[in-house]
N, C-alpha and C positions, 0 to 999 in steps of 0.2 A: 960081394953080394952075388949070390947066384939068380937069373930071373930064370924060372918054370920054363918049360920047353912047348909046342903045341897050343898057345893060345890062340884063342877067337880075337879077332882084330877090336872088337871094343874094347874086351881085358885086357889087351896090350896096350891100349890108350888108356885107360885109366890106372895101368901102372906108373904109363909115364908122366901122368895128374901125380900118383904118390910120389914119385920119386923127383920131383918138380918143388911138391911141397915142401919134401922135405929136406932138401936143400935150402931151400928160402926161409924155411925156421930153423938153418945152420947146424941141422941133422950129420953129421959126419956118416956116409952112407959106404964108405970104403973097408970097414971091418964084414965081419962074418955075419951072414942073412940072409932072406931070401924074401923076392917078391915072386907073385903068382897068385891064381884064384884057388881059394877052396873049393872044394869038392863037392860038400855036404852042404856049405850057407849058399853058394853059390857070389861070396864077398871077395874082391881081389883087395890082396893086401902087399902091404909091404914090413916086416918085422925085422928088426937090428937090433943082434946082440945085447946091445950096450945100452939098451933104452928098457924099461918097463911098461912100456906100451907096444901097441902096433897101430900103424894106422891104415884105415880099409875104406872101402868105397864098396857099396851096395852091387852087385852084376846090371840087374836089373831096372836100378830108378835114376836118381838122376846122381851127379857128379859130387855130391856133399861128401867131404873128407872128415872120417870120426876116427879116433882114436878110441882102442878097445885095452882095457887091463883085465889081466885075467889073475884070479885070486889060486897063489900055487899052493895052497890048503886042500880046496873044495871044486877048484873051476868055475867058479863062478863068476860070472863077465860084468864088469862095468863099460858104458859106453860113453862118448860126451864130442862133442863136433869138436875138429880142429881147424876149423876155417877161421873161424876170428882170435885167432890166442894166440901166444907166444912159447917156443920152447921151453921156456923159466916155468910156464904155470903150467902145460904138459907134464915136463918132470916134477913139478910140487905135488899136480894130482895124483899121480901116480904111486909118488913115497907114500903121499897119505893112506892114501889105498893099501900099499904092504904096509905099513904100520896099522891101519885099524884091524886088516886080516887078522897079521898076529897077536895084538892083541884079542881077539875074540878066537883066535885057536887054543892061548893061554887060557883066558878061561873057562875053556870049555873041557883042559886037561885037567 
């Protein structure tokens, strides 16, 4: 996992919140990824390969860990806290998520 170069000492503390969590939700964080902040939300995240989510933390508010899927169709982003869940229902929401995508790409071809 590569971390972003040049961060502001808050963004490197709440990488070390994501990369904390996810660990403790038995995230395998040793494949290919990268944490850092976005540019543009101003969200520090941390995103692995091998998951269909990412999980991010606001710049700005306070420390609540969410998890974001993003729909590889359209871009279109779901959100949902990762603070009280388990990686079982992480990954279940997630599948669901690219299952309903393609199902509504299908019938929309």
């Amino acid at each position: 996992m590569e971390i972003q170069e040049n961060l502001c000492a808050n963004a490197t503390r709440k990488i070390a919140l994501l990369i904390t969590k996810a660990s403790d939700l038995g995230m395998d964080i040793s494949g290919y990824g990268q944490a850092g902040e976005n540019g543009t939300s101003g969200n520090v995240y941390l995103w692995l390969e091998d998951y269909a989510f990412t999980l991010f933390i606001d710049l700005s508010g306070d420390d609540e860990i969410q998890a974001i899927w993003t729909n590889s169709y359209n871009g279109d982003e779901e959100t949902r806290s990762a603070n009280k869940t388990t990686l079982r229902e992480l990954e279940a929401w997630a599948g669901y998520m690219d299952v309903k995508a393609e199902a509504m790409e299908e019938a929309a071809a």
